[in-house]
C-alpha positions as CSV (number, residue, x, y, z in Angstrom):
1,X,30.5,-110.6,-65.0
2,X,28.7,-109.5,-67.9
3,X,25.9,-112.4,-67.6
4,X,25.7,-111.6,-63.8
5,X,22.2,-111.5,-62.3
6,X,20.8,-110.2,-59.6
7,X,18.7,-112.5,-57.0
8,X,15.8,-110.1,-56.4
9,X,12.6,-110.7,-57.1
10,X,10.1,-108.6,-59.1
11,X,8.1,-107.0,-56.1
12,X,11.6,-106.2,-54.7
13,X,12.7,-104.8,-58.1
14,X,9.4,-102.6,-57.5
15,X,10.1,-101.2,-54.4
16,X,13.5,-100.4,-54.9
17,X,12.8,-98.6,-58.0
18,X,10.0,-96.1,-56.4
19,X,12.7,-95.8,-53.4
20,X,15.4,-94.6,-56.4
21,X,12.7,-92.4,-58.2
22,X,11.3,-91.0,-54.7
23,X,15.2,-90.1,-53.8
24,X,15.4,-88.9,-56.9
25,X,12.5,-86.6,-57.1
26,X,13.4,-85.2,-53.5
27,X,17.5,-84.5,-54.7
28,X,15.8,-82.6,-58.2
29,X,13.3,-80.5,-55.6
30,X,16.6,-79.7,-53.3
31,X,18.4,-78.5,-56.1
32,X,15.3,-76.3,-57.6
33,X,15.2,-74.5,-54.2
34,X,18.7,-73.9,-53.6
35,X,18.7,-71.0,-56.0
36,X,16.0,-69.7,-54.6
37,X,17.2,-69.0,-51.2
38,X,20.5,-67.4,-52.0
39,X,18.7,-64.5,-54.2
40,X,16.4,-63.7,-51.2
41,X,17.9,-61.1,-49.8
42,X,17.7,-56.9,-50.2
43,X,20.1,-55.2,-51.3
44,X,19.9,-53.0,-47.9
45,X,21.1,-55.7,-46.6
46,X,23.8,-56.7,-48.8
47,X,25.3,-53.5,-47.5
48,X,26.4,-54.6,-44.2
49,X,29.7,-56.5,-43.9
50,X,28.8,-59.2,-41.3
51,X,25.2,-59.8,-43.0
52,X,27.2,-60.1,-46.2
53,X,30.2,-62.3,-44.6
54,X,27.0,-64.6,-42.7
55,X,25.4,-65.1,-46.9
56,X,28.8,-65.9,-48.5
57,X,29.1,-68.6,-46.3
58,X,26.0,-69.3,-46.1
59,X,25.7,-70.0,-49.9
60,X,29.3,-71.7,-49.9
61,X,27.2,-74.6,-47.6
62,X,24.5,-75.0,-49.6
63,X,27.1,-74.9,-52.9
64,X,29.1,-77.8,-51.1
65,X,25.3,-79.6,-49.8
66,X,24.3,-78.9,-54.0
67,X,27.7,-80.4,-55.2
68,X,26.7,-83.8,-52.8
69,X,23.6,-83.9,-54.0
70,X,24.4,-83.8,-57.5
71,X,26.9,-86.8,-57.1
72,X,24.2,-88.6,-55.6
73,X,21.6,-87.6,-58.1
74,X,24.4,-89.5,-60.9
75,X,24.3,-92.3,-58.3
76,X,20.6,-92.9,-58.3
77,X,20.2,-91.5,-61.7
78,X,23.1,-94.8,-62.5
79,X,21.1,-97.4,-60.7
80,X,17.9,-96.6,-62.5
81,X,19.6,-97.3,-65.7
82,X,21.1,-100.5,-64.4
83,X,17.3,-101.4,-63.5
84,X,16.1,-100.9,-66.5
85,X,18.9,-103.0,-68.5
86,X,18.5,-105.3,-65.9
87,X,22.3,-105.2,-64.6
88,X,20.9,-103.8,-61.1
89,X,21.6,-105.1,-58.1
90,X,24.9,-107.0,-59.2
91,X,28.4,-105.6,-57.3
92,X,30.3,-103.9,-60.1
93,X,33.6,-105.4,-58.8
94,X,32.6,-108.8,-58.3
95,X,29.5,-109.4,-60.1
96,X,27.8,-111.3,-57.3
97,X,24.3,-110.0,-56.5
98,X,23.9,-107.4,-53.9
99,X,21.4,-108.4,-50.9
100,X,18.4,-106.9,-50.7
101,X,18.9,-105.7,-47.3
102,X,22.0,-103.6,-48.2
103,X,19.5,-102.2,-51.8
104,X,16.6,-101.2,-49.3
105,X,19.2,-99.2,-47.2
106,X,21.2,-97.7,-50.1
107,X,19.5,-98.3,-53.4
108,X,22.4,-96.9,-55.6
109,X,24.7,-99.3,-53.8
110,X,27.3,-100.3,-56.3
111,X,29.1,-103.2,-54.0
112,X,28.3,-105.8,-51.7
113,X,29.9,-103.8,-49.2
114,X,31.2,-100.6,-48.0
115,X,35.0,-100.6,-49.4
């Protein structure tokens, strides 16, 4: 597996790669704001029970949506090293190439198929 190559051609390689950095860019900009909107509120309003009930589980969702975007960021963040090594686009398992259909849908796609 370790001479495995994948069947995609440069202009593919291309578009995949701004698709990664683009996915990317929008996961970094999610987590930037998420800190930002928990620290929002007054501390009037921290008083009240139910406001303060509705914010803890408010920020336990966007804790849970930030942990789910961080494990995707390593996902993305691991396919754009395997582009630039030039391992990309090979499943990990089976080192047959990935098609390019199943890369433009999920870039970071590790296997041939779902498993």
């Amino acid at each position: 597996m370790a001479n495995a190559q994948s069947k995609l051609t440069a202009d593919q390689l291309q578009l995949l790669k701004r698709k990664l950095e683009g996915e990317r860019k929008r996961i970094l900009g999610l987590l930037g704001d998420a800190g930002v909107m928990s620290a929002s509120a007054s501390a009037e309003e921290r008083s009240e029970f139910e406001e303060t009930a509705q914010r803890t589980a408010e920020e336990n969702d966007q804790l849970e949506i930030a942990e789910r975007e961080r494990a995707l960021l390593a996902e993305v963040e691991r396919a754009l090293e395997k582009l630039r090594s030039g391992n990309y686009g090979v499943d990990e398992g089976t080192g047959e190439s990935i098609p390019y259909e199943r890369l433009l849908a999920i870039p970071w796609a590790r296997r041939r198929v779902d498993e």
